[in-house]
N, CA, C and O atoms as a Tinker XYZ file with bonds, in Angstrom:
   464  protein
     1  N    -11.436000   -3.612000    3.582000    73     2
     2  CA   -10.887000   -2.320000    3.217000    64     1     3
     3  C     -9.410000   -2.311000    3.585000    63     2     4     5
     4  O     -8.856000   -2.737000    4.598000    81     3
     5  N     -8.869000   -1.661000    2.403000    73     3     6
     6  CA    -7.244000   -1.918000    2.713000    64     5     7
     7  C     -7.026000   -0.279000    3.369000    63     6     8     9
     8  O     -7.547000    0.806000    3.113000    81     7
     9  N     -6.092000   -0.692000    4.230000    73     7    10
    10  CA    -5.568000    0.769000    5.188000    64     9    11
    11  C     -3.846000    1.123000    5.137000    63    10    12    13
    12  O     -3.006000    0.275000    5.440000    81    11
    13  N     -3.498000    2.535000    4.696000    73    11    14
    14  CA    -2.066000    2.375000    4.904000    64    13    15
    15  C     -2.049000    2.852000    5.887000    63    14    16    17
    16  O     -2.954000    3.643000    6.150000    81    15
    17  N     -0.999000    2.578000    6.875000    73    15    18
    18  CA    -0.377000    3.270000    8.111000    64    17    19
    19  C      0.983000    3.488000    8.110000    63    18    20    21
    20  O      1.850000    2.630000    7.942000    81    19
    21  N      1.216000    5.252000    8.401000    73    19    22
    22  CA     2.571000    5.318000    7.969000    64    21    23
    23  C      3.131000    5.794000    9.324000    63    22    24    25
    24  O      2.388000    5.916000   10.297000    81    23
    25  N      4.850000    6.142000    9.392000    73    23    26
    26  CA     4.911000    6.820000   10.500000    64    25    27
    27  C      5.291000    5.753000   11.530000    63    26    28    29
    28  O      5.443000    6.006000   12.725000    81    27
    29  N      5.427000    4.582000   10.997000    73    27    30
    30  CA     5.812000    3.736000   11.793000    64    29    31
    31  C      7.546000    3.553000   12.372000    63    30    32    33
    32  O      8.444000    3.785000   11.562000    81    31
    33  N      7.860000    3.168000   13.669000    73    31    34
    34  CA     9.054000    3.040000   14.496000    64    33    35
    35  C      9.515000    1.789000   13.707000    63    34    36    37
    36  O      8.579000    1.276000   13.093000    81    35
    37  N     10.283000    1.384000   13.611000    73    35    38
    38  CA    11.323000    0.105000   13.416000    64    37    39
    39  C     11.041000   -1.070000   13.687000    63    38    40    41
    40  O     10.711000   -1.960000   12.904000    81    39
    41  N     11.249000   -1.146000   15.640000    73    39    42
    42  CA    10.599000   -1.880000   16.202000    64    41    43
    43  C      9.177000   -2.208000   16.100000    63    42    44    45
    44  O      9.067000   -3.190000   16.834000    81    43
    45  N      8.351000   -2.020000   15.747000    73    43    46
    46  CA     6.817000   -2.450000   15.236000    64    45    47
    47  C      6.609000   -2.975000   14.329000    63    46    48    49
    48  O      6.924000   -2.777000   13.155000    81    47
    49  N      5.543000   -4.361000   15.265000    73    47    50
    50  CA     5.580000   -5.984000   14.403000    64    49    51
    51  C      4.536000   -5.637000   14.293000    63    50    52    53
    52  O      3.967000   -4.674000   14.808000    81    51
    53  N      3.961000   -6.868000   13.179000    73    51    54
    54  CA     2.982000   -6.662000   12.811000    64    53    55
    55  C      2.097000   -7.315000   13.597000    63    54    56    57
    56  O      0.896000   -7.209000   13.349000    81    55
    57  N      2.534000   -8.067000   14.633000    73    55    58
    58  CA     0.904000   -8.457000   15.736000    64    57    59
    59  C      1.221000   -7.251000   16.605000    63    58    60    61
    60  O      0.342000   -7.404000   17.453000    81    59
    61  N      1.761000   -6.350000   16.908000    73    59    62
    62  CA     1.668000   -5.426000   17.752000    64    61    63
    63  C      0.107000   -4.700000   16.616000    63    62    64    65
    64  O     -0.957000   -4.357000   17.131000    81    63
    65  N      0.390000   -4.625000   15.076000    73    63    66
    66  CA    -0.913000   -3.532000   14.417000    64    65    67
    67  C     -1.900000   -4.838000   14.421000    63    66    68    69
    68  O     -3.052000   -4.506000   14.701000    81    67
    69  N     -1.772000   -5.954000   14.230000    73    67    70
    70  CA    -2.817000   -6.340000   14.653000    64    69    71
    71  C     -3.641000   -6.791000   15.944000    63    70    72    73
    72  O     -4.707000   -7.406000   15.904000    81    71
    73  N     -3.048000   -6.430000   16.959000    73    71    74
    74  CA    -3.394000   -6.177000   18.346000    64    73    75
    75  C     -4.417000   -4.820000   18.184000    63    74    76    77
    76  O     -5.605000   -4.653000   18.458000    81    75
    77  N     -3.466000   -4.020000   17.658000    73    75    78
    78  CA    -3.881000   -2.572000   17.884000    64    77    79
    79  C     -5.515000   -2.476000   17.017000    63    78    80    81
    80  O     -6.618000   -2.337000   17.545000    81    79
    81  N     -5.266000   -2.573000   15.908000    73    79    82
    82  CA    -6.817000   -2.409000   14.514000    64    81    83
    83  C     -7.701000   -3.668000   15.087000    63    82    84    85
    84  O     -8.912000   -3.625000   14.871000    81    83
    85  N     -7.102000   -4.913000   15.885000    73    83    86
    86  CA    -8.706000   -5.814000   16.241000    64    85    87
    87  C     -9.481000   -4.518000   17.166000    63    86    88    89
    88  O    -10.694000   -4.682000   17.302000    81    87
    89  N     -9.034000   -3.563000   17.651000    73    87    90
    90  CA   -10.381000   -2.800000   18.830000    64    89    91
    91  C    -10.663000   -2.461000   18.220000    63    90    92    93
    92  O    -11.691000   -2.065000   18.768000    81    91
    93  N    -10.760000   -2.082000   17.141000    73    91    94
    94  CA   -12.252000   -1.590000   16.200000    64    93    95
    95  C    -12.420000   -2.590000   14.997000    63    94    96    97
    96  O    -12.854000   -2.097000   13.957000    81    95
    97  N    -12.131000   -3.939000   15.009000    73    95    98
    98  CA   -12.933000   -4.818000   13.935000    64    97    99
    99  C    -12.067000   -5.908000   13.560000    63    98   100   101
   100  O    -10.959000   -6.056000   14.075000    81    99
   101  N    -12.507000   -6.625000   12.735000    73    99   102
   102  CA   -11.615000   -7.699000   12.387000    64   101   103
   103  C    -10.851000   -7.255000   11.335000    63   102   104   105
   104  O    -11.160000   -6.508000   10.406000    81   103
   105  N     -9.569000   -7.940000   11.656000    73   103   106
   106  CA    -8.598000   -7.869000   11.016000    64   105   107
   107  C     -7.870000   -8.994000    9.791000    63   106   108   109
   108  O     -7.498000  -10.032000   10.339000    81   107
   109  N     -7.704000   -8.978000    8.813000    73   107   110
   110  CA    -7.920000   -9.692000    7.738000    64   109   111
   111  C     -5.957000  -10.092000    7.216000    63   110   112   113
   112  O     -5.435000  -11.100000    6.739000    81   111
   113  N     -5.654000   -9.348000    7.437000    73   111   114
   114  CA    -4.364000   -8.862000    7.242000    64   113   115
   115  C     -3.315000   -8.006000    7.213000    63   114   116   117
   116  O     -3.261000   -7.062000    6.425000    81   115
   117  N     -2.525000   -8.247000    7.964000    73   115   118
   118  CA    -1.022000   -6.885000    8.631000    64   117   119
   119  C     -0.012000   -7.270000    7.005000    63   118   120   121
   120  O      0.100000   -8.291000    6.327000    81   119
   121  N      0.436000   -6.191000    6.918000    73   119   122
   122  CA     1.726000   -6.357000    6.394000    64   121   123
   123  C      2.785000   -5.485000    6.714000    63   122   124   125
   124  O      2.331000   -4.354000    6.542000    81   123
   125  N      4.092000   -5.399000    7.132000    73   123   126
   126  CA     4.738000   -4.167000    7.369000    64   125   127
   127  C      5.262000   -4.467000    5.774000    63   126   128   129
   128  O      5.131000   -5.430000    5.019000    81   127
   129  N      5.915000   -3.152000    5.659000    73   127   130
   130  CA     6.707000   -3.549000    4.238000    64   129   131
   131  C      8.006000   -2.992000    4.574000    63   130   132   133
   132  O      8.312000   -2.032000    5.282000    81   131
   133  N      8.903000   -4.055000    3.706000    73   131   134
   134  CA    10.442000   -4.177000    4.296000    64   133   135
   135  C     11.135000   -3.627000    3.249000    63   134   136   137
   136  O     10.663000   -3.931000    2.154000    81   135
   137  N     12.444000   -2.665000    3.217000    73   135   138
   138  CA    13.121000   -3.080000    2.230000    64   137   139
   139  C     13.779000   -4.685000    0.780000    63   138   140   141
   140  O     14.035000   -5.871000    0.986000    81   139
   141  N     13.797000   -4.082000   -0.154000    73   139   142
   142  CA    14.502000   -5.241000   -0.692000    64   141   143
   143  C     15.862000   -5.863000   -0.574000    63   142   144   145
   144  O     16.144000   -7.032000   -0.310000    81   143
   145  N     16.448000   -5.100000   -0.761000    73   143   146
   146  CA    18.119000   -5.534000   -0.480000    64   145   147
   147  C     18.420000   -5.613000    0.848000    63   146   148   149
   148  O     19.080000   -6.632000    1.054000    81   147
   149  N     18.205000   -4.926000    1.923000    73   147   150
   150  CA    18.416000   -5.173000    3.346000    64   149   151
   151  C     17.177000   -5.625000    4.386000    63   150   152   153
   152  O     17.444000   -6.249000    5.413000    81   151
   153  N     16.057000   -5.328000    4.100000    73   151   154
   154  CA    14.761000   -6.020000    4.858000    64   153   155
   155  C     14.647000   -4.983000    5.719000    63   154   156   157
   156  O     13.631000   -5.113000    6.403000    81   155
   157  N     15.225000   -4.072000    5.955000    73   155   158
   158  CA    14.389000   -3.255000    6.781000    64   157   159
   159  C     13.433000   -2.931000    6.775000    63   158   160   161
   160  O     12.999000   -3.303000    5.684000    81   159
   161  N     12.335000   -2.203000    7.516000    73   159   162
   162  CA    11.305000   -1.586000    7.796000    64   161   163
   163  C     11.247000   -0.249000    7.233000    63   162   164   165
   164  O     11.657000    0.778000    7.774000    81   163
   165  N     10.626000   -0.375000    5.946000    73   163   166
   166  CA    10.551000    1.287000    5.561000    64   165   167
   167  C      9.432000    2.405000    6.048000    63   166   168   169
   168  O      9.215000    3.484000    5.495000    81   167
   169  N      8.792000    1.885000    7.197000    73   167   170
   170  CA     8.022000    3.296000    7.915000    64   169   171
   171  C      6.543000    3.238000    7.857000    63   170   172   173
   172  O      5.794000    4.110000    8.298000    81   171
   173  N      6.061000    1.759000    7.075000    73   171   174
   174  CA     4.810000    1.763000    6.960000    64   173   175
   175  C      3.948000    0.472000    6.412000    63   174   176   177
   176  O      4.552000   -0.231000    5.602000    81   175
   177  N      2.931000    0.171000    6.673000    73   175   178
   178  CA     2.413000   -1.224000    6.412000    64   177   179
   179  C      1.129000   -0.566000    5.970000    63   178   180   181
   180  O      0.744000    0.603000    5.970000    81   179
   181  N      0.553000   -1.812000    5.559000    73   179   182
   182  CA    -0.800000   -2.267000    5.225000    64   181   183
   183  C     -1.546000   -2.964000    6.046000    63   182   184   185
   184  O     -1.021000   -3.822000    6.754000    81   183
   185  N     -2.919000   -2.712000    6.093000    73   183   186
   186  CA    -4.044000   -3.332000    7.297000    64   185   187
   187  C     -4.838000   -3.801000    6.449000    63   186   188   189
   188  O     -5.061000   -2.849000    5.702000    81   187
   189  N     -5.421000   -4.693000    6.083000    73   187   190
   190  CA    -6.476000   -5.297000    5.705000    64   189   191
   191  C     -7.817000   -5.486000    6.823000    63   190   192   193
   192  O     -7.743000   -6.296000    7.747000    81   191
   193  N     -9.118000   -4.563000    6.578000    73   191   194
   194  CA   -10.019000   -4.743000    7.591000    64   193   195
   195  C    -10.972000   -5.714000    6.912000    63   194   196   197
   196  O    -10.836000   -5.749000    5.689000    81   195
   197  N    -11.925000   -6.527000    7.434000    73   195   198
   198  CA   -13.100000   -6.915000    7.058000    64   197   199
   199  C    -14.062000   -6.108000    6.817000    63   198   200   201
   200  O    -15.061000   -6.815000    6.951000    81   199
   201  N    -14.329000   -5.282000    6.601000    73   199   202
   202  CA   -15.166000   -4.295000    5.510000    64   201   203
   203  C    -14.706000   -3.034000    5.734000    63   202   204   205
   204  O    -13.775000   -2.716000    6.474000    81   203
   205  N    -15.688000   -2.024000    4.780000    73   203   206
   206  CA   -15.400000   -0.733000    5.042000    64   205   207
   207  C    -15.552000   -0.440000    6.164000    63   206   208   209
   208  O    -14.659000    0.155000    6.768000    81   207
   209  N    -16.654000   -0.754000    6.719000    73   207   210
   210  CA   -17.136000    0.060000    7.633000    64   209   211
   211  C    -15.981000   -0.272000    8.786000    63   210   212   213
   212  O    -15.497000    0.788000    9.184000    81   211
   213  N    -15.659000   -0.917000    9.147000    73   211   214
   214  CA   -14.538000   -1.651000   10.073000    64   213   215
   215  C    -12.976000   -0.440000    9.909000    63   214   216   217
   216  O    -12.188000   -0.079000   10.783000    81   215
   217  N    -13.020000   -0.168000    8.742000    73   215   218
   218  CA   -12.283000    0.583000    8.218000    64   217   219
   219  C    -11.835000    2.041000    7.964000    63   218   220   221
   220  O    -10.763000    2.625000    7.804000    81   219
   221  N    -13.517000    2.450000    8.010000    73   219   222
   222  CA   -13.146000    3.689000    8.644000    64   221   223
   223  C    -13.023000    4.121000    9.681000    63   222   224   225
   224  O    -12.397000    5.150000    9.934000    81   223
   225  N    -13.913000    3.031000   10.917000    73   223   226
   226  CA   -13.550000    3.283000   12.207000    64   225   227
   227  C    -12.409000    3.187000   12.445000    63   226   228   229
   228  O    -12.202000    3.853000   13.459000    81   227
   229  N    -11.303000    2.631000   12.017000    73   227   230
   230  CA   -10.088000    2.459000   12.480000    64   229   231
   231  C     -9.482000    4.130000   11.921000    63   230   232   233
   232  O     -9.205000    5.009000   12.737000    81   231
   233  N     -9.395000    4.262000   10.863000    73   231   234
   234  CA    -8.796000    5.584000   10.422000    64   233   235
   235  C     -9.592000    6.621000   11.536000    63   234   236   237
   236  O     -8.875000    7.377000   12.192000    81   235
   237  N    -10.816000    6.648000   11.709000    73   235   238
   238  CA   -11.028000    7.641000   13.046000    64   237   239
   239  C    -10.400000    7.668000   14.290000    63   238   240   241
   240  O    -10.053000    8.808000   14.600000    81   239
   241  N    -10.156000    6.882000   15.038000    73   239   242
   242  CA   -10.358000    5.962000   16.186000    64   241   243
   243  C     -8.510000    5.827000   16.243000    63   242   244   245
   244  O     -7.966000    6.284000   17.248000    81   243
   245  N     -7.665000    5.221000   15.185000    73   243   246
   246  CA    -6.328000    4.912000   15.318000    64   245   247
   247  C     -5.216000    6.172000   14.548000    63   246   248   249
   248  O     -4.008000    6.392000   14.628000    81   247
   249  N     -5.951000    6.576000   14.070000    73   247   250
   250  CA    -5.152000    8.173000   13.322000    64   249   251
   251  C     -4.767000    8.528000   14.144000    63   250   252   253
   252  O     -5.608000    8.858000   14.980000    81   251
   253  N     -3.053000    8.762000   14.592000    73   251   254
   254  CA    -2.346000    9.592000   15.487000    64   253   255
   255  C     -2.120000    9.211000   16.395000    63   254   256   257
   256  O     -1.470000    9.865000   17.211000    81   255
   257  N     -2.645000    7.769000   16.677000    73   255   258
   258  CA    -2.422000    6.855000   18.130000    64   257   259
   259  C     -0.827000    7.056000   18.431000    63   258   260   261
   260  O     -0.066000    7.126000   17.467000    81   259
   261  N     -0.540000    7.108000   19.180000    73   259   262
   262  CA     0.937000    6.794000   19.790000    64   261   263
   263  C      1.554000    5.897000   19.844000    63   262   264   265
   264  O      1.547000    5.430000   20.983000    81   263
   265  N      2.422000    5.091000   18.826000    73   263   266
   266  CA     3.077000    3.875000   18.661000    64   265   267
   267  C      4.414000    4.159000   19.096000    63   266   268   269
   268  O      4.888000    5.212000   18.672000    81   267
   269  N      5.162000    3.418000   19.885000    73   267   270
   270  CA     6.183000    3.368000   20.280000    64   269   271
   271  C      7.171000    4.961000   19.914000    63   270   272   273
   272  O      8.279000    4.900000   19.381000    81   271
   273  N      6.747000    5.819000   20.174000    73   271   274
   274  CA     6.776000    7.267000   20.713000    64   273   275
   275  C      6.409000    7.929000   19.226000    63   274   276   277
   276  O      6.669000    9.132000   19.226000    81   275
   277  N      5.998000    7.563000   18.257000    73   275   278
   278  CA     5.123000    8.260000   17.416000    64   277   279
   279  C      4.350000    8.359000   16.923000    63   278   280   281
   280  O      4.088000    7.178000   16.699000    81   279
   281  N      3.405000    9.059000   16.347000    73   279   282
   282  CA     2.366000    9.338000   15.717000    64   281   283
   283  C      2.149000    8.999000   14.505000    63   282   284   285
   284  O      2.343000    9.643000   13.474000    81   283
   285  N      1.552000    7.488000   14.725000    73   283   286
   286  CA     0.846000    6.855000   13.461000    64   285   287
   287  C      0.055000    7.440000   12.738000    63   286   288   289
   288  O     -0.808000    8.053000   13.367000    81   287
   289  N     -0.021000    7.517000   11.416000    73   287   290
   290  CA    -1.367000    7.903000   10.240000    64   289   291
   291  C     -1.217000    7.114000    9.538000    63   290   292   293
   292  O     -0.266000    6.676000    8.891000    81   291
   293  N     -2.918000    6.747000    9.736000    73   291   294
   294  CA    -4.014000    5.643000    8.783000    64   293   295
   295  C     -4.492000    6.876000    8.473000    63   294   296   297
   296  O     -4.749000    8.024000    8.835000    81   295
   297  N     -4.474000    5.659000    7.208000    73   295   298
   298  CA    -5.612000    6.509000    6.170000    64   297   299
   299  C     -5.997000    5.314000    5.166000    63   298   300   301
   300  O     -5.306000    4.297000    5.222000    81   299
   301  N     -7.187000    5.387000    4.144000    73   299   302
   302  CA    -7.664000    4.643000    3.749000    64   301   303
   303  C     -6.046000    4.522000    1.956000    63   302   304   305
   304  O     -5.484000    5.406000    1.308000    81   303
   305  N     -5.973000    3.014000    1.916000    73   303   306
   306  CA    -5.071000    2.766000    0.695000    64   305   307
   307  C     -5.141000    3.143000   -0.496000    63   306   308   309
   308  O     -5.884000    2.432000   -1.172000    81   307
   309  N     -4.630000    4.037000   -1.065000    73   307   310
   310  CA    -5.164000    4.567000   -3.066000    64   309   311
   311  C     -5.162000    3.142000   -3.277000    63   310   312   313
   312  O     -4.793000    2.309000   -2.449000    81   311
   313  N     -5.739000    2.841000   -4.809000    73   311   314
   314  CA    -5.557000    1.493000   -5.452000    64   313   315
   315  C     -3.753000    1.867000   -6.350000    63   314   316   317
   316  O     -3.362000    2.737000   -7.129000    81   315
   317  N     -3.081000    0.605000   -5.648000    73   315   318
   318  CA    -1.846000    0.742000   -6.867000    64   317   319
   319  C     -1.925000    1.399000   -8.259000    63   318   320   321
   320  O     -1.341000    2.339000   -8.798000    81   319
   321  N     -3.145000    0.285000   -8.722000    73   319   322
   322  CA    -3.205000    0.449000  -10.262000    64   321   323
   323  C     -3.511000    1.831000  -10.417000    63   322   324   325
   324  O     -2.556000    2.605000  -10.488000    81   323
   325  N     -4.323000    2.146000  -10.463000    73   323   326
   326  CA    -5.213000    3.622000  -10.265000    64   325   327
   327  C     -3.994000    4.678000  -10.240000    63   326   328   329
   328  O     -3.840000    5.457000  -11.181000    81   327
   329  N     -3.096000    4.670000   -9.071000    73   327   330
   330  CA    -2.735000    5.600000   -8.927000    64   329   331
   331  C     -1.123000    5.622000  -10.158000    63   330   332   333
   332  O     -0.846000    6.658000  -10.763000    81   331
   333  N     -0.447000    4.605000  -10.282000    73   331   334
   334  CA     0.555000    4.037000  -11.114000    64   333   335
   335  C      0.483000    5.554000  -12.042000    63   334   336   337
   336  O      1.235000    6.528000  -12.048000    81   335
   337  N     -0.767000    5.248000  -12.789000    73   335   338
   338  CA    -0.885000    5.772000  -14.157000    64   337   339
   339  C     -1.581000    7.068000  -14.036000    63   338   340   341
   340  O     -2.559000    7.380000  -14.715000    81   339
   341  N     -0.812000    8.090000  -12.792000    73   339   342
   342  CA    -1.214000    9.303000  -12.602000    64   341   343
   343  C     -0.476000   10.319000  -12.299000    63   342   344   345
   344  O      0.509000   10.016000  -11.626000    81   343
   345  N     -0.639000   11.873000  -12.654000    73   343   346
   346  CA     0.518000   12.539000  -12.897000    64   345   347
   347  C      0.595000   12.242000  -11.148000    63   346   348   349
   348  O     -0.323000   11.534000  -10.734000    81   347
   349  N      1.352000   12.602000  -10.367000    73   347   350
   350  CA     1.719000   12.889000   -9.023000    64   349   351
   351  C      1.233000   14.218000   -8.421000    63   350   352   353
   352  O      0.762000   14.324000   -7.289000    81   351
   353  N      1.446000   15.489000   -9.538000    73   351   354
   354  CA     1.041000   16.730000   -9.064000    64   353   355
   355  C     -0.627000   17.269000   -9.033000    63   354   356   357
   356  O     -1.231000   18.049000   -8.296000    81   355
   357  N     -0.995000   16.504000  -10.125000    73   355   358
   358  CA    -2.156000   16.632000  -10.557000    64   357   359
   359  C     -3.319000   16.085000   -9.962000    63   358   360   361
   360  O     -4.320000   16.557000   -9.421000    81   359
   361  N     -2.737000   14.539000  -10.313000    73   359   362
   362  CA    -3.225000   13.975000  -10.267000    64   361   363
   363  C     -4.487000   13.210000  -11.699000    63   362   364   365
   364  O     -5.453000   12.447000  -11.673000    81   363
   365  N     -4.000000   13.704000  -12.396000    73   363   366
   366  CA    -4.385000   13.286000  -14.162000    64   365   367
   367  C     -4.220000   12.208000  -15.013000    63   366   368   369
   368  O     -3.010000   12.117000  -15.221000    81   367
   369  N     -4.467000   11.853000  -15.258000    73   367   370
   370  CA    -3.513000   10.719000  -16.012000    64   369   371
   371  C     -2.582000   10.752000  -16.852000    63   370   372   373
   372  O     -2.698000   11.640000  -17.697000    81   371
   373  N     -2.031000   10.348000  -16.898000    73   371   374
   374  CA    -0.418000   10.250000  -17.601000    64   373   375
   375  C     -0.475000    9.643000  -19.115000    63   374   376   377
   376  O     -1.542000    9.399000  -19.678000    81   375
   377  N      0.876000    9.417000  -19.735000    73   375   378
   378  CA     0.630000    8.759000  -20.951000    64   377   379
   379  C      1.788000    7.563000  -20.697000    63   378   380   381
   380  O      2.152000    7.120000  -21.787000    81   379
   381  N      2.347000    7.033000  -19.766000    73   379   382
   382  CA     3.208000    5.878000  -19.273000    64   381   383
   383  C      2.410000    5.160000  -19.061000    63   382   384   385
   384  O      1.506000    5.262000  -18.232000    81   383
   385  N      2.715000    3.994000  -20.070000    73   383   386
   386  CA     1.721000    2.604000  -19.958000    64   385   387
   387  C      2.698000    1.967000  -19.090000    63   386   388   389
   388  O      1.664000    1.635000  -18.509000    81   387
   389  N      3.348000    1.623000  -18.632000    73   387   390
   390  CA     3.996000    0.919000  -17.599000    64   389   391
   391  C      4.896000   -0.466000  -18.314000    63   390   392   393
   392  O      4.873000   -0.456000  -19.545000    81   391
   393  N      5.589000   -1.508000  -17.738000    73   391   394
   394  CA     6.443000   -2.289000  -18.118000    64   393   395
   395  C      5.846000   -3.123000  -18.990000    63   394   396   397
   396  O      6.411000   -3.496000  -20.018000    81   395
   397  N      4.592000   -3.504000  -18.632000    73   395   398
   398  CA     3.538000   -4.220000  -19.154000    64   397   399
   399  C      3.572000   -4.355000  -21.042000    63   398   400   401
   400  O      3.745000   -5.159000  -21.958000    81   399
   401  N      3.174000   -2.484000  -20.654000    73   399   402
   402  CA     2.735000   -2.183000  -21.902000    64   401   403
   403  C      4.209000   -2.500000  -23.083000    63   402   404   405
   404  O      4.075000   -3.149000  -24.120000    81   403
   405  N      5.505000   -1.900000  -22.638000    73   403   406
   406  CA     6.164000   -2.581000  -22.934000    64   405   407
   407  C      7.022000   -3.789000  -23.360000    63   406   408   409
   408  O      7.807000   -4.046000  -24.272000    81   407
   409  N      6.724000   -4.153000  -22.728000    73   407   410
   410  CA     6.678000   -6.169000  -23.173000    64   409   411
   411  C      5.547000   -6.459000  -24.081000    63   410   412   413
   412  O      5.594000   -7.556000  -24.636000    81   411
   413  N      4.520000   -5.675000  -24.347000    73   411   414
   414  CA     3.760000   -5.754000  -24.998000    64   413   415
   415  C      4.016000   -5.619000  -26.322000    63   414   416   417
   416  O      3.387000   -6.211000  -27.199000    81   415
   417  N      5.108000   -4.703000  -26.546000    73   415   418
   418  CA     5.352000   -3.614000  -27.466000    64   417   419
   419  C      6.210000   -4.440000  -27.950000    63   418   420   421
   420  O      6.049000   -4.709000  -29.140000    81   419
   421  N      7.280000   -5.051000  -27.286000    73   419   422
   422  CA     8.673000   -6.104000  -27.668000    64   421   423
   423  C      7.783000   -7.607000  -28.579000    63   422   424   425
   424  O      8.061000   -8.141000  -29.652000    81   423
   425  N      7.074000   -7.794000  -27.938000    73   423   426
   426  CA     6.347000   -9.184000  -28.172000    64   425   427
   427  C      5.934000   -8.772000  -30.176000    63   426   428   429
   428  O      6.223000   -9.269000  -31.264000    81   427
   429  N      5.169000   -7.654000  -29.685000    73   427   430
   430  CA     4.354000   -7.443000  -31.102000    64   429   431
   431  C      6.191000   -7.227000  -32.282000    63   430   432   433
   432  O      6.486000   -7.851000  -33.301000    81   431
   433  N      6.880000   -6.306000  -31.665000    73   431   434
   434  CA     7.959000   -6.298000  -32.847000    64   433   435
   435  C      8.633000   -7.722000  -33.283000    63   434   436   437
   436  O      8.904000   -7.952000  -34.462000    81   435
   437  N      8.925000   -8.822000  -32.050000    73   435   438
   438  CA     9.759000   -9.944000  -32.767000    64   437   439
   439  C      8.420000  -10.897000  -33.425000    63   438   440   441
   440  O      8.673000  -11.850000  -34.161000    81   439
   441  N      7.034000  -10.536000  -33.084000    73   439   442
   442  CA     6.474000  -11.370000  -34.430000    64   441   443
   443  C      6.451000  -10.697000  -35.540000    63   442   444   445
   444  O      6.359000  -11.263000  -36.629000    81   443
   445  N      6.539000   -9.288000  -35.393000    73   443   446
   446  CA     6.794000   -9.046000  -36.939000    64   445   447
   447  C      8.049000   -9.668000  -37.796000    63   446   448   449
   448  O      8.215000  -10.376000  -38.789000    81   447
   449  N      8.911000   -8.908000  -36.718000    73   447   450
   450  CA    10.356000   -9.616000  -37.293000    64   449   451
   451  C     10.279000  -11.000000  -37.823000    63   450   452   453
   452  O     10.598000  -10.968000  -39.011000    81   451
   453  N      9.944000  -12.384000  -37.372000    73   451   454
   454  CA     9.912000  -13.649000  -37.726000    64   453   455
   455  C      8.495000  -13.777000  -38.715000    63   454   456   457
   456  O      8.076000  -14.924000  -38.864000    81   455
   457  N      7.771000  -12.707000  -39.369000    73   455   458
   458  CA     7.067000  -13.009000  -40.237000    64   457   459
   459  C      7.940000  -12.249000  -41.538000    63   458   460   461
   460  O      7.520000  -12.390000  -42.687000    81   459
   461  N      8.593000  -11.822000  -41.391000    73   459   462
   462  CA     9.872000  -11.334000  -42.733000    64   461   463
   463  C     10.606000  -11.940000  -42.765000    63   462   464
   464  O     11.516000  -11.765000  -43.576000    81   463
């Protein structure tokens, strides 16, 4: 089960969260996530647990823990995809097929083009 944790300090590595999420289960994979252009730490990572169940104990159990003077929140990860293609307010689906669909769209026009 994938976990986001947000709310994170600067200073916080990722064996410090995986120190922290092994007391309630195995841990599969940390990620903090960094900026692109400068690498900083933008405030929040990913936990990979070995199952659900591992997973929600942690969101019980680590929700609000005290990390280097603040208050972490886990919570369980939306799926990227899933959420991509949804209004934000709503939560509905949208009609933005994404880049994908686009390149999709380019591909189909230059074979037309080279069949004229």
């Amino acid at each position: 089960m994938r976990l986001h944790v947000g709310n994170l300090a600067p200073e916080t590595t990722e064996k410090e969260l995986q120190r922290l999420f092994e007391t309630v289960g195995k841990v599969v994979s940390v990620r903090i996530i960094k900026g692109h252009q400068d690498g900083t730490p933008k405030g929040f990572a990913f936990v990979d647990m070995a199952n659900s169940k591992q997973g929600e104990r942690a969101v019980h159990k680590i929700n609000a823990w005290d990390l280097h003077e603040r208050s972490i929140q886990v919570r369980e990860s939306r799926n990227g995809k899933d959420r991509r293609h949804q209004d934000r307010r709503t939560g509905q689906p949208n009609n933005w097929h994404g880049p994908d669909r686009r390149r999709e769209d380019r591909r189909q026009d230059e074979r037309r083009e080279e069949e004229v």
